[in-house]
C-alpha positions in Angstrom: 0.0 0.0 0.0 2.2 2.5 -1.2 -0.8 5.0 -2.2 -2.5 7.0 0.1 -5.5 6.4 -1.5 -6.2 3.1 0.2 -6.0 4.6 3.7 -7.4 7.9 4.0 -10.8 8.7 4.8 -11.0 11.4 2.1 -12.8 10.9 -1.3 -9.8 10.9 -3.7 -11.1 9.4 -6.9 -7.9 7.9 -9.5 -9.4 9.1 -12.9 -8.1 7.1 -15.8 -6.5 8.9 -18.6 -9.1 10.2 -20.1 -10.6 11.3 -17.0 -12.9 8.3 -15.8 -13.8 6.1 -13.2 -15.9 3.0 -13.6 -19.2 3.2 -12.0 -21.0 -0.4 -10.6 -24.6 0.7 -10.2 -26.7 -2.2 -7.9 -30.5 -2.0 -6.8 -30.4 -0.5 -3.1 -33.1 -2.5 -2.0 -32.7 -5.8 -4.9 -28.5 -5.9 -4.6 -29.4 -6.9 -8.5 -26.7 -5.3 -10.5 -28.6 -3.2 -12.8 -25.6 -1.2 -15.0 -21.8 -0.2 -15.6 -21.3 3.2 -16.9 -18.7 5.5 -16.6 -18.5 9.4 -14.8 -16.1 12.2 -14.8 -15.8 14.6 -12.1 -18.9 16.4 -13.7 -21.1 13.2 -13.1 -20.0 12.9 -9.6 -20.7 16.1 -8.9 -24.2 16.4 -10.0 -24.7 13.1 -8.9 -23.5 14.1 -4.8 -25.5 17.5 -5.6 -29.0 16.0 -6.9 -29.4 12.4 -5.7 -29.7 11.8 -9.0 -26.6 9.6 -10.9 -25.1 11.4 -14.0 -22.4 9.3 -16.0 -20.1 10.3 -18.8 -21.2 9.0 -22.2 -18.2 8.0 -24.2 -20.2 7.7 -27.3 -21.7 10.5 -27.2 -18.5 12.6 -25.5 -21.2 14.4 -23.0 -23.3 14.3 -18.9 -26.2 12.6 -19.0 -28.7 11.9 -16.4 -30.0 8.6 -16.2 -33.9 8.3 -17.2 -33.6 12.4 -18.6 -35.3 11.0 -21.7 -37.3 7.9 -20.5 -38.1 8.4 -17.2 -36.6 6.0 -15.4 -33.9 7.9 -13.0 -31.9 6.2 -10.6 -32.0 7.9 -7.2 -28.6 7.9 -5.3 -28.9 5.8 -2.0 -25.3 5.0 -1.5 -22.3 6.3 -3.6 -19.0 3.7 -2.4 -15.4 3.8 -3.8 -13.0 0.5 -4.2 -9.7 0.1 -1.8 -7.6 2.3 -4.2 -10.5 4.8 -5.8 -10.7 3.8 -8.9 -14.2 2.9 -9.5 -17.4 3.7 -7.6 -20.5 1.4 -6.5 -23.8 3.2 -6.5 -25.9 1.7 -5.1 -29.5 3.1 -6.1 -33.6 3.2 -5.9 -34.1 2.7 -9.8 -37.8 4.7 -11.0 -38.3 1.4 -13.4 -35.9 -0.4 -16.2 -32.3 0.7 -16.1 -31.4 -0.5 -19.5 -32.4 1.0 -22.4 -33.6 -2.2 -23.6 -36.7 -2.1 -21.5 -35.3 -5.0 -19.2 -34.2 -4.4 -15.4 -30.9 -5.1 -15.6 -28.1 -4.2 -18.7 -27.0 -8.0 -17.7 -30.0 -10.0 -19.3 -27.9 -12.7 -21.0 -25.6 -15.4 -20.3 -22.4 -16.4 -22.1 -22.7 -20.4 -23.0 -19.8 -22.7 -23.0 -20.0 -22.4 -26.6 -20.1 -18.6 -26.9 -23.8 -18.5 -27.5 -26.1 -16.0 -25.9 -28.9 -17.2 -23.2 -31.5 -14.7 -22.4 -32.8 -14.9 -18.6 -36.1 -15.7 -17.9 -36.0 -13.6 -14.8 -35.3 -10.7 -16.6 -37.2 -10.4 -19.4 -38.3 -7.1 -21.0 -41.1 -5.7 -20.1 
């Protein structure tokens, strides 16, 4: 543990070079793990300052608020950081589907031995 980072009790996130931290985002109430997205020190800001999560969009190289266009926000209950701050957990009261799918979860299939996809049954869209 040559980083102070995995000792101190202040909030030091380690952005990655192009200014990122990975963001785990779990159902508060479920522990289902509902999305991975990614947020800048824009999108933890708005996140801490309106209970609501913001991420960075890669794609789209801009904040967004999760459910701005479909409704379905994801209300900040927890926001935790890993041992050496490089990715958050958010752990969250979703306001419906958190994929844009239409399912619960952005992890609604299963990887086979043989590389095919399996949908879930207990996620299905909806």
């Amino acid at each position: 543990m040559d980083d102070q980072r995995d000792t101190t009790d202040r909030f030091l996130p380690r952005f990655d070079a192009a200014g990122l931290v990975t963001a785990i985002v779990t159902d508060a109430d479920s522990h289902v793990l509902l999305m991975v997205a990614h947020m800048n020190e824009e999108a933890i800001a708005k996140t801490r300052e309106t209970g609501q999560a913001h991420f960075w969009s890669r794609s789209r190289t801009s904040l967004w608020r999760k459910g701005e266009t479909s409704g379905n926000g994801l209300t900040l209950v927890e926001m935790r950081v890993d041992c050496d701050q490089d990715a958050l957990l958010l752990r969250v009261k979703p306001a419906g589907p958190a994929c844009h799918t239409g399912r619960r979860s952005c992890f609604y299939r299963r990887v086979e031995s043989d590389g095919r996809l399996s949908f879930l049954a207990d996620d299905a869209q909806g």
